[in-house]
PDB file of N, CA, C, O and CB in Angstrom:
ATOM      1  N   UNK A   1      53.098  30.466  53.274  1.00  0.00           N
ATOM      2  CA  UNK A   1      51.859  31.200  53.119  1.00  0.00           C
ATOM      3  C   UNK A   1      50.835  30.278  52.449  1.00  0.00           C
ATOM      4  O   UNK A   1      51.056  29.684  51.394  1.00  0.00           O
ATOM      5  CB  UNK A   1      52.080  32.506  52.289  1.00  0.00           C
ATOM      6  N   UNK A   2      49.719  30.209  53.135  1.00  0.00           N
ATOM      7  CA  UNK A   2      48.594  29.635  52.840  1.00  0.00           C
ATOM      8  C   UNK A   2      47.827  30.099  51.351  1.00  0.00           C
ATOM      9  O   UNK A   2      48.077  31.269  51.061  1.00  0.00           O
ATOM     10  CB  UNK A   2      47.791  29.904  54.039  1.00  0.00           C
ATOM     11  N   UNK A   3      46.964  29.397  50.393  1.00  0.00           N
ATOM     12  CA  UNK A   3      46.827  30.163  49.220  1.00  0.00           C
ATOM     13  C   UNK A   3      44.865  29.679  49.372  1.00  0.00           C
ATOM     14  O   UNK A   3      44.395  28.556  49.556  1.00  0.00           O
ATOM     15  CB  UNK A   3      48.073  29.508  47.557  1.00  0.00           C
ATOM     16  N   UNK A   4      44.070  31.109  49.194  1.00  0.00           N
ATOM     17  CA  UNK A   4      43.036  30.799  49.397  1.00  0.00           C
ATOM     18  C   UNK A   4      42.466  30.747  47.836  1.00  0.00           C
ATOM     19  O   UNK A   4      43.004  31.300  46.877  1.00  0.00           O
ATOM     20  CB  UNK A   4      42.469  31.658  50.429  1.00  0.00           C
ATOM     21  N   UNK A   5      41.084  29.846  47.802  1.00  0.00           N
ATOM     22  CA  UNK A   5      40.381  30.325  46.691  1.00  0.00           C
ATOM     23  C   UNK A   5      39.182  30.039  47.506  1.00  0.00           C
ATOM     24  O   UNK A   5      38.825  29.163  48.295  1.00  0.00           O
ATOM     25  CB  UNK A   5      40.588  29.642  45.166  1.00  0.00           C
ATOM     26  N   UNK A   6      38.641  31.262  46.938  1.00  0.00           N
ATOM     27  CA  UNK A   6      37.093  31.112  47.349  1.00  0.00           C
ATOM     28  C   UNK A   6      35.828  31.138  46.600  1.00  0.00           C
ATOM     29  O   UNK A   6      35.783  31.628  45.472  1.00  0.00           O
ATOM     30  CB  UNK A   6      36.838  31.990  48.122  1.00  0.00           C
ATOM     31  N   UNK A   7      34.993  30.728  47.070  1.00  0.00           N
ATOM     32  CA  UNK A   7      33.817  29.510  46.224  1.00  0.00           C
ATOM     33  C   UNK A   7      32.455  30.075  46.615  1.00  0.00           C
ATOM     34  O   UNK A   7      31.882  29.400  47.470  1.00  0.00           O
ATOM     35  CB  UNK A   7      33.884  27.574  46.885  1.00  0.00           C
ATOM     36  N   UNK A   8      31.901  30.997  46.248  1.00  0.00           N
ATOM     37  CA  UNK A   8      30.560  31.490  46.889  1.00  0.00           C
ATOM     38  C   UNK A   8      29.668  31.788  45.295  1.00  0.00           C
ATOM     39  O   UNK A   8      30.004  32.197  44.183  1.00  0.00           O
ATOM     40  CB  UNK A   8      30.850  33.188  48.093  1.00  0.00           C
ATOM     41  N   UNK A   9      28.373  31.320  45.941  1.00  0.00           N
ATOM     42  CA  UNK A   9      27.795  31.888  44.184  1.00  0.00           C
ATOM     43  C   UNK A   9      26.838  33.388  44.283  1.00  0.00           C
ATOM     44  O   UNK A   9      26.452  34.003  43.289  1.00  0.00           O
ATOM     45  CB  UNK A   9      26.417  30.386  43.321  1.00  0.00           C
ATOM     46  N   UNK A  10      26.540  33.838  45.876  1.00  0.00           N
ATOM     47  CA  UNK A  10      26.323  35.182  45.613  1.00  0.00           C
ATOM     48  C   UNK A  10      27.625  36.134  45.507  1.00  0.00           C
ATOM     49  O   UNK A  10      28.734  36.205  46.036  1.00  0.00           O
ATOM     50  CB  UNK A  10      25.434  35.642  46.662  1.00  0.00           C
ATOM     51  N   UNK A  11      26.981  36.730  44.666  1.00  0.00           N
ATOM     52  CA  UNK A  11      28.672  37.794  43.781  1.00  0.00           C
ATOM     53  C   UNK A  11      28.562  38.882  45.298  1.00  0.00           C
ATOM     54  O   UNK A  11      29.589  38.732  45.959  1.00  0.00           O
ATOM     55  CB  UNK A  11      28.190  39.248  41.318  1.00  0.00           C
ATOM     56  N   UNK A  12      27.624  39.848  45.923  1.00  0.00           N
ATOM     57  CA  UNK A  12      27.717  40.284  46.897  1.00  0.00           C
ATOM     58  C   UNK A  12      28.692  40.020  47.940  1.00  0.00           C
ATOM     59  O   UNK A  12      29.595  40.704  48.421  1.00  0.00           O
ATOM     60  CB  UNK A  12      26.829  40.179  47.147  1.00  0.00           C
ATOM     61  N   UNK A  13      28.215  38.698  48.188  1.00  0.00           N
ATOM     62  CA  UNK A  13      29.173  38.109  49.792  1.00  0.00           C
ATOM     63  C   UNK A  13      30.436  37.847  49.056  1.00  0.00           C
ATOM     64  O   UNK A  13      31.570  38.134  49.438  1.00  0.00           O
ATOM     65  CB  UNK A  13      28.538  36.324  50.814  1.00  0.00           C
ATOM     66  N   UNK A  14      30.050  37.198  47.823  1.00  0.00           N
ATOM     67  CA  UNK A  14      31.778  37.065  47.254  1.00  0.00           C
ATOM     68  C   UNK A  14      32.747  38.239  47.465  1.00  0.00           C
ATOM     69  O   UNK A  14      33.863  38.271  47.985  1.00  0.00           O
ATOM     70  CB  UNK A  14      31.863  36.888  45.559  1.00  0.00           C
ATOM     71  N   UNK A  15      32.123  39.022  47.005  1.00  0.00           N
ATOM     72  CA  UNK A  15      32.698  40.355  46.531  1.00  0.00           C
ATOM     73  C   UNK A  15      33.327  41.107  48.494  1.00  0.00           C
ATOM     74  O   UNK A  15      34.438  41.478  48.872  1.00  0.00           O
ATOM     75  CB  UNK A  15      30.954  41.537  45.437  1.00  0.00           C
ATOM     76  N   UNK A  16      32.240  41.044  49.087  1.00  0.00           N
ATOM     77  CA  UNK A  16      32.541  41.301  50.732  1.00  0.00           C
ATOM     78  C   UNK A  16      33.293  40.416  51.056  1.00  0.00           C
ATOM     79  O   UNK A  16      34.336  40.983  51.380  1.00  0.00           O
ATOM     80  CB  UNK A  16      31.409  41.260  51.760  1.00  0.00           C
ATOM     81  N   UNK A  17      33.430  39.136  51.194  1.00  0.00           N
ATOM     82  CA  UNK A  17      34.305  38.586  51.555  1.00  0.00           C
ATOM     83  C   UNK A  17      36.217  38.989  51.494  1.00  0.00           C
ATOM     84  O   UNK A  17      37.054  39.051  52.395  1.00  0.00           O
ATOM     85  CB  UNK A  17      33.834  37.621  50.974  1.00  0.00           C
ATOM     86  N   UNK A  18      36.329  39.227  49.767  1.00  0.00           N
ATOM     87  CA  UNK A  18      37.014  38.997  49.062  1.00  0.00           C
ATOM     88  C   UNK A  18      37.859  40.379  49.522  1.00  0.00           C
ATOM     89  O   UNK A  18      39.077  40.414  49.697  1.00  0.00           O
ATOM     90  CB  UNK A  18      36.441  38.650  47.748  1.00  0.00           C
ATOM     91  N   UNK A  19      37.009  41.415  49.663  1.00  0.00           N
ATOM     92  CA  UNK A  19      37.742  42.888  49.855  1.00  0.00           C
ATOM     93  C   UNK A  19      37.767  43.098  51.023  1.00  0.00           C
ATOM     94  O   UNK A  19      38.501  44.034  51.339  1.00  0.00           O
ATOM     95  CB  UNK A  19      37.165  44.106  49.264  1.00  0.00           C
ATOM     96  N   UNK A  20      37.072  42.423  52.101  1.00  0.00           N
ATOM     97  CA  UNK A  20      37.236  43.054  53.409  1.00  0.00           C
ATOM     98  C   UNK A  20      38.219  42.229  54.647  1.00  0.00           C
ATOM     99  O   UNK A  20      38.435  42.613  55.797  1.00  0.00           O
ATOM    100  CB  UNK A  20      35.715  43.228  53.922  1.00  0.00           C
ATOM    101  N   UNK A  21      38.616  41.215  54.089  1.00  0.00           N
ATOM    102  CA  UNK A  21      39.498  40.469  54.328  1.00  0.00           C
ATOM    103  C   UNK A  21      41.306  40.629  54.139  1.00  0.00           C
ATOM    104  O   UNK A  21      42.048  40.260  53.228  1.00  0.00           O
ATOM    105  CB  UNK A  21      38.960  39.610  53.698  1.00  0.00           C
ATOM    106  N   UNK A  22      41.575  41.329  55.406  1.00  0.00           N
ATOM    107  CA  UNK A  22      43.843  41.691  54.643  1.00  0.00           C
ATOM    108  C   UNK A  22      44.266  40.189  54.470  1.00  0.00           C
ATOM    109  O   UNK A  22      44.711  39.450  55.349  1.00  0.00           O
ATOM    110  CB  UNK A  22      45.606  42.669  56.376  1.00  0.00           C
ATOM    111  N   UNK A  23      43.996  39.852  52.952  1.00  0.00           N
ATOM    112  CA  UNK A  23      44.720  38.223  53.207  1.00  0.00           C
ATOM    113  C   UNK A  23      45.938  38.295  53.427  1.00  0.00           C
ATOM    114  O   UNK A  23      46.283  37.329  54.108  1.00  0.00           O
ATOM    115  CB  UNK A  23      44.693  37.171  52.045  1.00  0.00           C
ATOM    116  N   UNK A  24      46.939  39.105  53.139  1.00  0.00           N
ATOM    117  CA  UNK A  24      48.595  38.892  53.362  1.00  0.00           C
ATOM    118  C   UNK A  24      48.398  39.093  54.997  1.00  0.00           C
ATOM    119  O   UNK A  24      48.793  38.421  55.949  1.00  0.00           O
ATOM    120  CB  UNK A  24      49.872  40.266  52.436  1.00  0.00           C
ATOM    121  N   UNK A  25      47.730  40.127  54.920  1.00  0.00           N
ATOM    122  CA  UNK A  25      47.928  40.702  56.710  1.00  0.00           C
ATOM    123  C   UNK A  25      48.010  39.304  57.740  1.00  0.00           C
ATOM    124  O   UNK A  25      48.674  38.986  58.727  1.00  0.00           O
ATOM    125  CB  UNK A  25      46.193  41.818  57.358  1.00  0.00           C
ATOM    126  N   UNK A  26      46.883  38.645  56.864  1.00  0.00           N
ATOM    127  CA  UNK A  26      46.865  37.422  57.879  1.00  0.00           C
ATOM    128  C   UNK A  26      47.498  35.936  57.244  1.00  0.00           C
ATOM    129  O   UNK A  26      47.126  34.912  57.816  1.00  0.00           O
ATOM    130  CB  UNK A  26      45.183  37.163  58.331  1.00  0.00           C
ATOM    131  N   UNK A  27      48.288  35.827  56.267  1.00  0.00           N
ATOM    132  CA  UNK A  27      49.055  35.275  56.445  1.00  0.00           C
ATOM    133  C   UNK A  27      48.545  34.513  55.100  1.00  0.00           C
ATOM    134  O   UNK A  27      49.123  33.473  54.784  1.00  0.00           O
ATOM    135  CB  UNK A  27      49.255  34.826  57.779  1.00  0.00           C
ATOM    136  N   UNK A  28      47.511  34.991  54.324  1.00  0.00           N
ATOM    137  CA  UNK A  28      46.875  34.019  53.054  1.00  0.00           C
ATOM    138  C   UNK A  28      47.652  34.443  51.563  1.00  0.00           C
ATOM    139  O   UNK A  28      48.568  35.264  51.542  1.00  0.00           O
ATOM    140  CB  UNK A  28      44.936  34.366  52.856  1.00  0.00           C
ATOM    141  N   UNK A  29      47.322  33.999  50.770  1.00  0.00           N
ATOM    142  CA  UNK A  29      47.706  34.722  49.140  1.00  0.00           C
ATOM    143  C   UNK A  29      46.095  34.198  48.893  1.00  0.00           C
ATOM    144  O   UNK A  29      45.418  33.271  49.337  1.00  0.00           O
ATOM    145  CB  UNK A  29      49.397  33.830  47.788  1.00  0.00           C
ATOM    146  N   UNK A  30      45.917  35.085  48.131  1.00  0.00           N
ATOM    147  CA  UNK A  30      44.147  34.816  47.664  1.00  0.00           C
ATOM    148  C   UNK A  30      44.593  34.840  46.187  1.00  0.00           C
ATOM    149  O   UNK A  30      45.144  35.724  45.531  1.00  0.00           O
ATOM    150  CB  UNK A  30      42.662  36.295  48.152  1.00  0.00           C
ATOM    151  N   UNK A  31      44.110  33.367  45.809  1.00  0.00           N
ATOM    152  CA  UNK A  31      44.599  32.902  44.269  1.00  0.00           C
ATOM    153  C   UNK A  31      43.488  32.701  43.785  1.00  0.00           C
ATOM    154  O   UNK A  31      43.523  31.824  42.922  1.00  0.00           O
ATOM    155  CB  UNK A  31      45.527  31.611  44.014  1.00  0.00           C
ATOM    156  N   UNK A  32      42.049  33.331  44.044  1.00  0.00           N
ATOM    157  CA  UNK A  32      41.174  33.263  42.810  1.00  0.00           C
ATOM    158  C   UNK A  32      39.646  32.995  43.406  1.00  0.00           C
ATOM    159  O   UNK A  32      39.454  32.572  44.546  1.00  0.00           O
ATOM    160  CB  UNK A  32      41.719  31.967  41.710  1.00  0.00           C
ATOM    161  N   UNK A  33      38.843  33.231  42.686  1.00  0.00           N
ATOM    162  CA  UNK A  33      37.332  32.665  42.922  1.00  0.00           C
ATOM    163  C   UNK A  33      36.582  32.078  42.007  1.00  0.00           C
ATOM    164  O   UNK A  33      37.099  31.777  40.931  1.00  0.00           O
ATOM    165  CB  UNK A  33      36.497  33.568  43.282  1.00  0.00           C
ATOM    166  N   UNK A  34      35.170  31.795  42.269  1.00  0.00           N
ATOM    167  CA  UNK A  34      34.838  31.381  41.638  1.00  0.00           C
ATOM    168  C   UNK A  34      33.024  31.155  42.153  1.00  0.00           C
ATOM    169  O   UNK A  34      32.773  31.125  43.358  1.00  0.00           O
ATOM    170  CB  UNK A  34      35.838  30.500  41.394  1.00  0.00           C
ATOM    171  N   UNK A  35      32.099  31.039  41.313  1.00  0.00           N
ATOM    172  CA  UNK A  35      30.887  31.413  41.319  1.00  0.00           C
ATOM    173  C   UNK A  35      29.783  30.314  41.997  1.00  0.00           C
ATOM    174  O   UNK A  35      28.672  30.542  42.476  1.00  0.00           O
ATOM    175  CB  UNK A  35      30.643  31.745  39.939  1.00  0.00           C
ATOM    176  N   UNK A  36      30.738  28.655  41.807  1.00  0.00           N
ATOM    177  CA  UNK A  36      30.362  27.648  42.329  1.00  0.00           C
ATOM    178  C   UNK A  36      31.448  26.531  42.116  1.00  0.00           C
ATOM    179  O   UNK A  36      32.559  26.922  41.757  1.00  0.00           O
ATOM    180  CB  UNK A  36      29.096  27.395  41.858  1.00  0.00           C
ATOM    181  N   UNK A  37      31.248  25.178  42.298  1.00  0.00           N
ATOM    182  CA  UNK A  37      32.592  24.294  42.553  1.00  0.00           C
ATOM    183  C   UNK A  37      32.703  23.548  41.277  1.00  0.00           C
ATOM    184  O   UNK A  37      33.616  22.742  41.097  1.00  0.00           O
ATOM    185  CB  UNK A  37      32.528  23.179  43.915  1.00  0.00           C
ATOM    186  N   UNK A  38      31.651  23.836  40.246  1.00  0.00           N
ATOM    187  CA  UNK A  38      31.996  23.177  38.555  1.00  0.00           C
ATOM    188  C   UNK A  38      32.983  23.915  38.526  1.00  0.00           C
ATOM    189  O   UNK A  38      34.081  23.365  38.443  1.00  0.00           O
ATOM    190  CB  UNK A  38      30.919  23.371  37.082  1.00  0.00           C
ATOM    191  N   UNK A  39      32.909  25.494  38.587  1.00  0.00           N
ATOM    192  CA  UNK A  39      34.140  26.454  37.687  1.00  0.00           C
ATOM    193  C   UNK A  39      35.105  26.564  38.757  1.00  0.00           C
ATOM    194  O   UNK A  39      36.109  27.177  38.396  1.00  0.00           O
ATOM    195  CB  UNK A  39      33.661  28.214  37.059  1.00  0.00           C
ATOM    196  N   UNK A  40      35.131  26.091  40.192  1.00  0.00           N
ATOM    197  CA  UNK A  40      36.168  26.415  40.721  1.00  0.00           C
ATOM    198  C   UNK A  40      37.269  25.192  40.825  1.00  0.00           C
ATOM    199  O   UNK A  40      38.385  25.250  41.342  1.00  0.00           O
ATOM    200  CB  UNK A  40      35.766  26.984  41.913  1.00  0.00           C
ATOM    201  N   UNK A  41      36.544  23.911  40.095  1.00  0.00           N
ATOM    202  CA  UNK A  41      37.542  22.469  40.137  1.00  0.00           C
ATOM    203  C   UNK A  41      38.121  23.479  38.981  1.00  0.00           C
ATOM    204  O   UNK A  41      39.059  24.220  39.276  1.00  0.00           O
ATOM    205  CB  UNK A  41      36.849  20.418  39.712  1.00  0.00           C
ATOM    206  N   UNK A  42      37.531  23.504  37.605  1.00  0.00           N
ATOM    207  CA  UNK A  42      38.470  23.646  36.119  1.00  0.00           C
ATOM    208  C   UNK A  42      39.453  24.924  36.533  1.00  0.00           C
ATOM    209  O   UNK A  42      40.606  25.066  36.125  1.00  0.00           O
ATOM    210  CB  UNK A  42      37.332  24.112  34.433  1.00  0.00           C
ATOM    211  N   UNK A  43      38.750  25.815  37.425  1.00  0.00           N
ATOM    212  CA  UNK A  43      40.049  26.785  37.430  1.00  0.00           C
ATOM    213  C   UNK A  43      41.576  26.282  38.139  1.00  0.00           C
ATOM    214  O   UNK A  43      42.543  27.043  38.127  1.00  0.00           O
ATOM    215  CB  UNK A  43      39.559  28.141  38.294  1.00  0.00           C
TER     216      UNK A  43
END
């Protein structure tokens, strides 16, 4: 299983992305986000 993190800095699309997406369904583990790519390297 693939492990996503995703990187968007509007919280909206983040937020749509994040919930409207079956990540297991399709085969992901969704391990986290983040607001832009400073806070998403340290996470």
């Amino acid at each position: 299983m693939l492990k996503v993190f995703l990187v968007e800095d509007e919280v909206v699309m983040r937020n749509g992305i994040k919930n409207n997406i079956p990540w297991e369904q399709e085969g992901f583990e969704f391990a986290g986000e983040a607001s832009d790519g400073e806070l998403a390297i340290r996470l």
